[in-house]
N, C-alpha and C positions, 0 to 999 in steps of 0.2 A: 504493500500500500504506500510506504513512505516512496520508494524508491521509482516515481511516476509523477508523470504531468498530473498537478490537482484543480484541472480546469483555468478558468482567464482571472488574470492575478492585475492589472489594469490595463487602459485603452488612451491610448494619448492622442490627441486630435489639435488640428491650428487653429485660432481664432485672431479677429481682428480688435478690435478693442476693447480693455481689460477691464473697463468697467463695467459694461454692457456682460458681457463674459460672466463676470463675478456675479449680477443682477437673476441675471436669466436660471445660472445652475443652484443659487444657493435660495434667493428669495422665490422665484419661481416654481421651480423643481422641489424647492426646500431639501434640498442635500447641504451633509455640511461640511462647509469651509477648513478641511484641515492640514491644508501645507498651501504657503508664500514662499515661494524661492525661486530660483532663476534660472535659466537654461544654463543648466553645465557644459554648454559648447559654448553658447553668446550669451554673456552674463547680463547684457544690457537688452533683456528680454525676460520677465516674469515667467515663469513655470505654476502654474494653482494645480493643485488636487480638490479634486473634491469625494468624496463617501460617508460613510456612516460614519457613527460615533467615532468607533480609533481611528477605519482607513482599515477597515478586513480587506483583502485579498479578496477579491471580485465585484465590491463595489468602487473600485477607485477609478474614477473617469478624471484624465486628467489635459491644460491645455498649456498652449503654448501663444501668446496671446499678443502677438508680432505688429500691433498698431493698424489702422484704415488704409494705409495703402498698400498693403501687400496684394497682391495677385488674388483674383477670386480662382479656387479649384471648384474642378468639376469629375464627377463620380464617373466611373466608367472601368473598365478591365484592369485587373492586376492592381487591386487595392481595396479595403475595406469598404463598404460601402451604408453601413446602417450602424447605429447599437441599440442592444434590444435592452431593457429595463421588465425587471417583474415587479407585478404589483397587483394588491388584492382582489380577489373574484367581485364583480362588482362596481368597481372605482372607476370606470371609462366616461361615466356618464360626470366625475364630480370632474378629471381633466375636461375632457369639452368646454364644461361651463368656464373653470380656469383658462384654458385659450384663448377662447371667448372673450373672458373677464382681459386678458392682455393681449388680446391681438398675435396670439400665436398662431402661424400657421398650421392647421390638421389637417387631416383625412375622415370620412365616418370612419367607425370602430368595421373590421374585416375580422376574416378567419384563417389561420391556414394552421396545419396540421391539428387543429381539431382545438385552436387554442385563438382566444378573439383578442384582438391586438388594434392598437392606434398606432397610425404614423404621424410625427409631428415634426417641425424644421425648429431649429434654434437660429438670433439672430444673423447666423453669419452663414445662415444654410446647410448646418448638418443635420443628415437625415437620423431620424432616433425613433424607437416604439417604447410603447408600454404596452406590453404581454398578461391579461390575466393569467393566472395562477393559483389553485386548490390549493395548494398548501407550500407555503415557502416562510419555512420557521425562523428565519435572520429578524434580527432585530433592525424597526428601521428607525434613521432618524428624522425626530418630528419635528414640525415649527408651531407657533399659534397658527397658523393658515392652513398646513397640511398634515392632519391627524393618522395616527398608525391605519385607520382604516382603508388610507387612500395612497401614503407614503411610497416611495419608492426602496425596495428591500435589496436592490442589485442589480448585475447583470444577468440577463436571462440566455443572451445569445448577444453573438457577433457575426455579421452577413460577410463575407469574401465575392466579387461580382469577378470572373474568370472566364477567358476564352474556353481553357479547356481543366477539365478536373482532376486527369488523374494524377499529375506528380504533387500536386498538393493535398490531394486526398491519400497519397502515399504515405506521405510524410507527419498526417493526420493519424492515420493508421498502423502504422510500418513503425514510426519514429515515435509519438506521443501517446499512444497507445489508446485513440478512437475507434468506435464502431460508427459505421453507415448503419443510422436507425430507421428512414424514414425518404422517400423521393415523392414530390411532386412536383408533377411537371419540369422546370429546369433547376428547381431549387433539394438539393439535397443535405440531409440532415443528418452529420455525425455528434457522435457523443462520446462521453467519457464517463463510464461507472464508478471513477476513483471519488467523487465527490457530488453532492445530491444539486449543490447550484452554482450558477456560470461556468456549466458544465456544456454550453450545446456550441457550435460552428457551424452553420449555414453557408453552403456554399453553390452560389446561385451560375449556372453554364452558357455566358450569350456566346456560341463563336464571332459571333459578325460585332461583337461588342466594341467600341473605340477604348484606345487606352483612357484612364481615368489621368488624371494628372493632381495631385498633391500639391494643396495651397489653402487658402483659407475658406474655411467651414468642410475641411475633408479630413479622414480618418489620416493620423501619420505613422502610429505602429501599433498591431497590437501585443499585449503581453502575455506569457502565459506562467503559471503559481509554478514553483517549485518548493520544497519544504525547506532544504538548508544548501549551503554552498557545496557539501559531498554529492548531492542528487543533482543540482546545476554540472558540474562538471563532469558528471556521467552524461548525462544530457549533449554535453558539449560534444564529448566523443561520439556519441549518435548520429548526433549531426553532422558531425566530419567522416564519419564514416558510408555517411550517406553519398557524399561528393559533392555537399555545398561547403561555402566557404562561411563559419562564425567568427567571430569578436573572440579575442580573451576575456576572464573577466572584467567587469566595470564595475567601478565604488560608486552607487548613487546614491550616498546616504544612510536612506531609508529599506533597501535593496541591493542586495549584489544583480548582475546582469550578463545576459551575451545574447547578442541582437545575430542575426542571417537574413538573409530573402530569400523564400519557399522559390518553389520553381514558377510561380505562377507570379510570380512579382512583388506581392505583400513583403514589408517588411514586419517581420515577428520577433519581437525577444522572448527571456526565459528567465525572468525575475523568480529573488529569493524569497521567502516570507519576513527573514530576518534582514536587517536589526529594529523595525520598523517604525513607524512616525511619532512615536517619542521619544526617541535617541534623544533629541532637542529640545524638547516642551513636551509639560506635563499635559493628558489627558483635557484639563480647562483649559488650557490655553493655546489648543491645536489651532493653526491657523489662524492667531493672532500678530506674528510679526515675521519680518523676513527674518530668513535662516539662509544662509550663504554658507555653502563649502568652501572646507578651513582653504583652499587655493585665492579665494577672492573674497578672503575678510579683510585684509588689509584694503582694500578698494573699495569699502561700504561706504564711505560720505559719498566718491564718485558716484559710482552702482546706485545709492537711493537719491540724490539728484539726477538721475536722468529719468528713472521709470515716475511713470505716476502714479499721484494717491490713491489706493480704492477707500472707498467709505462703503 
């Protein structure tokens, strides 16, 4: 059991302004705000998490929140293309009105594999669901506006949109150790029995699909749980043994890491559960202030003069 992928461990995505960003995922959505920090490659660029209370390991959606004039992306082949959210049997109808209530873009509420789901845009145009769900026991976090009945509990699934399926449903299978549970029509459904949620990968087959291109409001990697850094670096071996090419490790703090790109173009890493988002700050005070790796503390007056304030 330990020594396995235990389903999606976070989903990082770009956005364009950090306020609006912050507004949408925290007050909106009512998820909560628990890491301020900076892109570990361009430090003069915010990084936010956002999840439930700690930052469990499948609810962590996290962005990269590059300012209004970066480049709009557009969804298409060889890149993520949705993320799904689970949330109580029943709540479709209290989101609606909430969209409504802010001018969210939706969908009416659909179906597909037997499970009735909303599609909704955030403001920089990424695509998102919320998935009912019979029973999904996480604890979620609530606000005065959005109560445990309606709350969002995590990831439910992450869509892949691909010319073709099978070297990444290989690798799905072969390497992470998924089952193909589930086909309809071009969209096929594997799973992972190692763990009961943000366990599913949807991976949807247009050949005639155009490449997607990677920019703001589009999926940038997604991640997948590993238990400690011994079961990461077996993992690592997998993957090289596969004949793609991975990263060494990476210190992200919060998580160890090693990123690849499947065959199908997605970039995927394979994050640790350790040491995670209270290294820094206690439990109250998650995502209250910036946190900067010890490489660019000496550069904090610079670094918090140029980002801007969120309230």
């Amino acid at each position: 059991m330990e020594n396995t992928i235990l389903g999606l461990h976070h989903i990082t995505a770009i956005a364009g302004d950090a306020q609006k960003n912050f507004n949408f995922y925290s007050k909106i959505l009512g998820l909560r705000f628990i890491k301020k920090t900076v892109n570990f490659d361009d430090p003069g660029t915010y990084h936010f998490y956002f999840g439930d209370e700690v930052g469990s390991a499948g609810t962590i959606l996290t962005f990269f929140p590059w300012g209004d004039g970066i480049p709009q992306g557009r969804r298409g082949a060889g890149m993520a293309t949705e993320i799904g959210y689970s949330v109580p049997k029943g709540s479709l109808e209290f989101w609606m009105e909430r969209f409504e209530k802010y001018n969210v873009i939706y969908n009416k509420p659909a179906e597909k594999f037997g499970e009735r789901y909303l599609t909704f845009i955030d403001p920089d145009g990424l695509k998102l669901e919320l998935t009912e769900v019979e029973a999904d026991t996480r604890k979620p976090w609530t606000t005065d506006e959005v109560g445990a009945d309606a709350a969002l509990r995590g990831f439910h699934h992450i869509t892949l949109t691909l010319n073709s399926l099978e070297g990444t449903a290989r690798i799905l299978t072969d390497v992470f150790g998924y089952r193909l549970a589930a086909t309809e029509v071009t969209r096929h459904r594997f799973v992972t029995d190692a763990v009961e949620n943000a366990a599913i990968v949807d991976i949807v087959e247009l050949k005639d699909e155009k490449r997607g291109h990677v920019a703001n409001g589009t999926v940038h990697h997604v991640a997948f749980r590993v238990l400690n850094d011994e079961v990461l670096m077996h993992f690592r071996e997998k993957v090289a043994a596969a004949g793609l090419s991975i990263t060494p490790q990476i210190d992200r703090n919060y998580f160890h890491s090693l990123y690849f790109r499947e065959p199908g173009g997605v970039l995927f890493e394979i994050a640790t559960d350790n040491p995670g988002f209270m290294v820094d700050e206690t439990l109250e005070d998650l995502g209250k202030g910036l946190k900067l790796p010890a490489q660019y503390e000496s550069r904090r007056e610079d670094i918090e003069a140029h980002l801007i304030q969120i309230n």
